[in-house]
N, C-alpha and C positions, 0 to 999 in steps of 0.2 A: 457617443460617450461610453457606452455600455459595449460596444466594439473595441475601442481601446484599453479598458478594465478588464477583459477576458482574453487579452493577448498578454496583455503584462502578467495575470495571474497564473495563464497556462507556461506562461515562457520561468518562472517564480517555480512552478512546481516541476516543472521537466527538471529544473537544474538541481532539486530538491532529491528527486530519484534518481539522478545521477550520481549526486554526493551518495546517495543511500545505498547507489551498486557500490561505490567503493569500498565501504564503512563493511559491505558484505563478504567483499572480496579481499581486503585485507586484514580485517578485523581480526583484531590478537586474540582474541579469546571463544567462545561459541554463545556465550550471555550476550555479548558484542554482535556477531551474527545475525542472531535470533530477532536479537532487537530490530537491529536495520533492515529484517525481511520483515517484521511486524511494520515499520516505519513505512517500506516500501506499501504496503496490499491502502495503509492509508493514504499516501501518497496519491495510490492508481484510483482511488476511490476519488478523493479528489478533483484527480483529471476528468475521471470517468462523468461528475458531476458536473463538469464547468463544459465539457462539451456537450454534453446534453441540454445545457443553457444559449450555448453558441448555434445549436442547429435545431434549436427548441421543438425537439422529442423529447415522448416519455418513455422511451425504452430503455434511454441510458441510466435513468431514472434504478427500474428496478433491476439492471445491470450490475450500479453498484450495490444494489443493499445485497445479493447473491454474493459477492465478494465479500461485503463486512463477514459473512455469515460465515466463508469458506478461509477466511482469513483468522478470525476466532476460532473456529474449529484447528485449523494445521498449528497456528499458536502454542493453544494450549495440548496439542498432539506431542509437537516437538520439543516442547518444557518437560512434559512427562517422561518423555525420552529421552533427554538431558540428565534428569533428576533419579530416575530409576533406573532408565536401559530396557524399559518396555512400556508399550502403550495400552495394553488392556493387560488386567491381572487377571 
């Protein structure tokens, strides 16, 4: 049961970060962008969690919290850069 719950949910979010590359790659505007690359790093976290469940390691474990962390950080990197035109003052 718990094998077919983790097929549906990886198969659920793969399609998820595909809509997400699109929304990246066509995206009218760069708020639009941002978003969908912010969307994406949650997304891969996600993934990164449900296989770690599927092959029950705890490496993918602290795999993803390394990404929340680098995904927050480029986030609010790239809003600064958006909003100013530089990232440290």
């Amino acid at each position: 049961m718990l094998d077919i719950a983790l097929t549906i949910s990886l198969t659920l979010i793969l399609m998820a970060i595909l809509m997400n590359a699109f929304r990246l790659t066509v995206g009218p505007s760069m708020p639009d962008r941002v978003l969908a690359l912010d969307t994406m790093y949650v997304n891969s976290i996600a993934l990164i969690v449900l296989m770690g469940l599927w092959l029950n390691t705890r490496i993918y474990f602290e795999s993803a919290l390394l990404i929340a962390m680098l995904g927050f950080i480029s986030t609010v990197a790239v809003c600064k850069y958006i909003l100013r035109g530089d990232i440290i003052e």
